[in-house]
C-alpha positions as CSV (number, residue, x, y, z in Angstrom):
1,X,26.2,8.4,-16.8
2,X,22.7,9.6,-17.0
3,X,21.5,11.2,-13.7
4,X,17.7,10.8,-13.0
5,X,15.3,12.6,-10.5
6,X,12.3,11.2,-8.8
7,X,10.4,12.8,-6.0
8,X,7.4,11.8,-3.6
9,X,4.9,14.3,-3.3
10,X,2.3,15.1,-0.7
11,X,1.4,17.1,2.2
12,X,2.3,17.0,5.1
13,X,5.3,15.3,3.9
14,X,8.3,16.0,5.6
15,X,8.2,12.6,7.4
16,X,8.5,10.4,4.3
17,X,11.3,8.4,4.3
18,X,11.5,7.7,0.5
19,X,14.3,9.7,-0.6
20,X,16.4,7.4,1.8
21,X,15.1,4.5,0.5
22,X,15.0,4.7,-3.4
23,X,18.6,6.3,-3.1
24,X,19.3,2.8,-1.4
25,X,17.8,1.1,-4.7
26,X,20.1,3.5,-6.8
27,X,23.1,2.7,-5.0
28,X,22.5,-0.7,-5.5
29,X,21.5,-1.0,-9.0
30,X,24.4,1.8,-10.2
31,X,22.2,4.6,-10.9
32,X,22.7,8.2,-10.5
33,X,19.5,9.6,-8.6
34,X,18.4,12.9,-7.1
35,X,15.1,11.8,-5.2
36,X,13.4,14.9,-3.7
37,X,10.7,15.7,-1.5
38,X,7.5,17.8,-2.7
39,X,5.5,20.0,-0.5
40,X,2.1,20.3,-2.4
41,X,-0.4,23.3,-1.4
42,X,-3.8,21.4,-1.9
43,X,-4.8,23.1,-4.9
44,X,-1.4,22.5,-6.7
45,X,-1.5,19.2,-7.2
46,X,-1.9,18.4,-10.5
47,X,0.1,21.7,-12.0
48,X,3.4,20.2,-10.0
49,X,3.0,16.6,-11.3
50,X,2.4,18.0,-14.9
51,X,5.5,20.7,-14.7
52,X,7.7,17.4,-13.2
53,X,7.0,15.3,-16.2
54,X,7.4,18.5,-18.6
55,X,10.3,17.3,-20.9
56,X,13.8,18.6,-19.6
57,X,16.8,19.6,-21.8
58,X,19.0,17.3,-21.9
59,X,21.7,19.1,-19.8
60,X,19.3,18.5,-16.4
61,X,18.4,15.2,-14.8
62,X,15.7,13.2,-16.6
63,X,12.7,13.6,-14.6
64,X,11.1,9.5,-14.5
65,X,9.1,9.2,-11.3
66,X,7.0,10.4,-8.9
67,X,5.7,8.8,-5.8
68,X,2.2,9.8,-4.7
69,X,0.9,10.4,-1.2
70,X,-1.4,11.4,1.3
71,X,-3.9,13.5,0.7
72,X,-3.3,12.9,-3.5
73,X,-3.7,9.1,-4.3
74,X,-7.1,9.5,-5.4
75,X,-7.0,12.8,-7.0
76,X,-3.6,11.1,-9.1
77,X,-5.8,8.5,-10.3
78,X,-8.4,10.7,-11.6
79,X,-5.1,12.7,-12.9
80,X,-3.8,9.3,-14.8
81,X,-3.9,9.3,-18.1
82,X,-3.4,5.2,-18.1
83,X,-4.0,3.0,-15.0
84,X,-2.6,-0.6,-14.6
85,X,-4.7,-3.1,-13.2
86,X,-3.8,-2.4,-9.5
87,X,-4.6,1.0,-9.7
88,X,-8.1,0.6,-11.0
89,X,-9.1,-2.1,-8.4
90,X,-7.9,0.5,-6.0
91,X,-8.9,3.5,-7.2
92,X,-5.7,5.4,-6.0
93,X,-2.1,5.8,-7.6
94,X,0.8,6.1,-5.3
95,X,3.0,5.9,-8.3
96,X,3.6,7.6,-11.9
97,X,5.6,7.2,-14.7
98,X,5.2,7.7,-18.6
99,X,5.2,5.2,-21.2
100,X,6.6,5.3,-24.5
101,X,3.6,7.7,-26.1
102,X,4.6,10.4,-22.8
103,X,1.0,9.1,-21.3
104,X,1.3,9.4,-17.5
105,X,0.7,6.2,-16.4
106,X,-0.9,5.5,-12.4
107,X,-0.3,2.6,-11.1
108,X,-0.5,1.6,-7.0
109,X,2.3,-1.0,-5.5
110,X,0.8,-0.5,-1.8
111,X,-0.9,-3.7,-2.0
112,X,1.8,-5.5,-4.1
113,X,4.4,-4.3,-1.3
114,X,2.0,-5.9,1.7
115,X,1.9,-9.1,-0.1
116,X,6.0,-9.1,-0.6
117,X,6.4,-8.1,2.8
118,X,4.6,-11.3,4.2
119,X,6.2,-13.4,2.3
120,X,9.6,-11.5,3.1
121,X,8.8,-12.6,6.8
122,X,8.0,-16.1,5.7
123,X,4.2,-16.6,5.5
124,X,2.1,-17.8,2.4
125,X,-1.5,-16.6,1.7
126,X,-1.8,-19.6,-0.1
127,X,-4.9,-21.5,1.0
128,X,-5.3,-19.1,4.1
129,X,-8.3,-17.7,5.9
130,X,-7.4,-13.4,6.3
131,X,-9.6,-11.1,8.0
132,X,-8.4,-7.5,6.5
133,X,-10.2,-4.7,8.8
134,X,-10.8,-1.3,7.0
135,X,-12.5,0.2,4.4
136,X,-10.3,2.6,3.3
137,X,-7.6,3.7,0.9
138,X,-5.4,1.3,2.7
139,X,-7.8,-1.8,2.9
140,X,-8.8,-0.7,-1.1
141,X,-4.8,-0.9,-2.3
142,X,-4.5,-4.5,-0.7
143,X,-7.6,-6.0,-1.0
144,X,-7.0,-7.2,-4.8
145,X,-3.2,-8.4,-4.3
146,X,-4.4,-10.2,-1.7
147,X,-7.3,-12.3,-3.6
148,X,-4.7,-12.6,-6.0
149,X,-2.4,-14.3,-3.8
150,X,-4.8,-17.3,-3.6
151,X,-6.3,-17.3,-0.1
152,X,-8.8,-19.6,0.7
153,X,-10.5,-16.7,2.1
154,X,-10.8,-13.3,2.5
155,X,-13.3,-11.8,5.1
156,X,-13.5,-7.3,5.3
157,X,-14.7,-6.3,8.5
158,X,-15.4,-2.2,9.3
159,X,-17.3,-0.1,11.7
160,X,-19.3,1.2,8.6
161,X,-21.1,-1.7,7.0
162,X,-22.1,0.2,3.9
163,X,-18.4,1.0,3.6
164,X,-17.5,-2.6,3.5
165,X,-20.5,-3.9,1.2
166,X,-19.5,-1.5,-1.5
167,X,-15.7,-2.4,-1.3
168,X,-16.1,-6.3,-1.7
169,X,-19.4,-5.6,-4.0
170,X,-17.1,-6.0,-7.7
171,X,-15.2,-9.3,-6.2
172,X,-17.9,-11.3,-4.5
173,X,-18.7,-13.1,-8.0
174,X,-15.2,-13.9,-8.8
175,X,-13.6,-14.4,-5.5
176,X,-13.6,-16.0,-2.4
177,X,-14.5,-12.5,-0.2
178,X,-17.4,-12.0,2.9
179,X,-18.1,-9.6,4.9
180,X,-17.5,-10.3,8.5
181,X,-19.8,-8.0,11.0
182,X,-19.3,-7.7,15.0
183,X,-22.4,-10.3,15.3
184,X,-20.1,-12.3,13.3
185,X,-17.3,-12.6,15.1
186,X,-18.4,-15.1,17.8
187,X,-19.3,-18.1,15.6
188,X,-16.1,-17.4,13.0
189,X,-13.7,-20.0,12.5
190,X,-9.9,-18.7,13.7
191,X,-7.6,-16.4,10.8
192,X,-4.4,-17.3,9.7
193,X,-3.8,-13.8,8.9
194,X,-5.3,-10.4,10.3
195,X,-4.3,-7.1,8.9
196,X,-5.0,-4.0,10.3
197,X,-5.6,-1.3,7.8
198,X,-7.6,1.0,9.7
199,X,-5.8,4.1,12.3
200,X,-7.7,2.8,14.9
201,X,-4.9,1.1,16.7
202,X,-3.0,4.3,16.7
203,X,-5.5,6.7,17.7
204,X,-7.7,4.6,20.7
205,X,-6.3,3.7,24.0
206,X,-7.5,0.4,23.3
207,X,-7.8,-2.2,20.7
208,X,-9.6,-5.8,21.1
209,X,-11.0,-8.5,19.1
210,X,-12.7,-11.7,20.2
211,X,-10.4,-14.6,20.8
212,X,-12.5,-17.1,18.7
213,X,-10.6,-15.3,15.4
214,X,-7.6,-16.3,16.4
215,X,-5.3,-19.6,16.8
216,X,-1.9,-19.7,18.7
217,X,-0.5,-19.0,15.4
218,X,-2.4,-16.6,13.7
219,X,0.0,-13.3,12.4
220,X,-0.8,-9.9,12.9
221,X,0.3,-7.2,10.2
222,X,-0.9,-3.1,10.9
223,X,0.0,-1.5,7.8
224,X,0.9,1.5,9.9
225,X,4.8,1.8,10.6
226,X,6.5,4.1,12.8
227,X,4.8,4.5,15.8
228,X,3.0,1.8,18.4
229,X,0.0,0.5,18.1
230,X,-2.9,-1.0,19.9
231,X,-3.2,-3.4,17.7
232,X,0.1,-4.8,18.0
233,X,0.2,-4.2,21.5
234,X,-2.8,-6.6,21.9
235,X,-1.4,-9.2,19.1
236,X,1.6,-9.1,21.8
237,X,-0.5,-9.7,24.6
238,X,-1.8,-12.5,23.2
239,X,1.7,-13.8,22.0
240,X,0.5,-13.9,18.6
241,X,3.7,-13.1,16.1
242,X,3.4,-9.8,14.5
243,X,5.0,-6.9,12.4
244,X,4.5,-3.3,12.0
245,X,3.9,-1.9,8.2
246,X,7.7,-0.8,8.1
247,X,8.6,-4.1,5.5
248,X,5.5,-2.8,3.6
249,X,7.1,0.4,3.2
250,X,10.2,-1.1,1.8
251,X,8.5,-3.5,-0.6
252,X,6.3,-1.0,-2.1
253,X,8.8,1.7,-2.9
254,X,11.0,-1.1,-4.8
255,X,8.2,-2.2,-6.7
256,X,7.5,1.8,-7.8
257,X,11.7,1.9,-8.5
258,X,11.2,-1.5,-10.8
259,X,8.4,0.7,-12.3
260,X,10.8,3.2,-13.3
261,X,14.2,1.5,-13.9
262,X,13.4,-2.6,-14.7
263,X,13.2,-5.1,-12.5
264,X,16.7,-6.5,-14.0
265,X,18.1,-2.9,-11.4
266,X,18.0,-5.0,-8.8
């Protein structure tokens, strides 16, 4: 049997929980796998992902994967050789592989996975009004899988406006996407969905929005996993049902293991 290695990169990055995961997919689909974790200095980056994807002899593990994360995902993109269409839209890779001409290819699942994982705890975007609050890497990754998904409607609010403006900028011709401002917030019809991908919740004592965006049902999703947030903690107050981002985690590191192995592995 051929053994394979993989790895996740990134720094700090001792916390990742990825080897344990993907070793789960390998068990599972019958492939031998050595997943590691990478310690990059800052100014290594690139010279590690290049050496990794350096053709092996064939007496060592075939070197197929590499997950990307923080502080890289952006400097992997500009790294890419070949991006997939979810990796352009968000401008960030958290996952590489090489295709048949030993390009490497960036692609990100992080929004894919957050679309999976809803659905995994039984809600549709289908038709539904979601207020995504962020401008960031994380609200950049799931922004486009979630217009793909087929809400009804998608509104960005973030505490920098300019921020916001520029993110839904290349979509506000094709899709149904608004920008949502604090003034806003009063008159707004309730969300179905709201998704937290700002740190906010997780660095301020407190965390509030106006009760007019929300219904008795409306679900609550913080992409962070982990630790508590106040975010959650006030979607609980309000007995709204909600999820950390740990599902998330999950669905985006078997979408990066279908990137490497087939989807048929699982």
């Amino acid at each position: 049997m051929k053994t394979y290695r993989c790895a996740v990169i990134g720094n700090p990055i001792a916390h990742s929980q990825s080897p344990a995961l993907h070793e789960q997919f390998a068990r599972e689909a019958g492939i031998s796998l050595i997943y590691d974790k990478i310690l990059s200095p800052l100014e290594d980056f690139e010279t590690i992902v290049r050496d990794f994807f350096a053709k092996s002899p064939d007496t060592r593990p075939i070197h197929c994967g590499l997950n990307i994360t923080l502080p890289f995902k952006v400097r992997a993109y500009q790294l890419a050789e070949q991006h997939t269409d979810h990796a352009q839209h968000a401008g960030a890779v958290n996952t590489f592989y090489l295709n048949a001409k030993h390009q490497l290819v960036g692609d990100n699942t992080d929004g894919i996975g957050l679309c999976r994982a809803l659905m995994q705890h039984g809600y549709s975007l289908k038709n539904k009004r979601v207020l995504l609050l962020g401008a960031g890497g994380a609200a950049r990754g799931a922004l486009y899988p979630l217009l793909q998904a087929g809400v009804r409607e998608l509104s960005l609010s973030n505490r920098t406006l300019s921020k916001a403006q520029q993110l839904i900028k290349p979509y506000q011709s094709q899709f149904p996407i608004t920008l949502l401002t604090p003034e806003d917030f009063s008159t707004s019809a309730p969300f179905d969905f709201i998704i937290n991908a700002t740190s906010a919740g997780l660095h301020d004592e407190t965390f509030t929005l106006p009760t007019p965006l929300i219904h008795r049902q409306t679900y609550c999703y913080d992409m962070i996993y982990g630790k508590p947030t106040a975010f959650l903690h006030w979607a609980a107050q309000h007995h709204l049902p909600h999820h950390d981002g740990y599902s998330m985690l999950v669905a985006q590191a078997r979408e990066s293991f279908a990137r490497w192995f087939g989807s048929s592995s699982f």
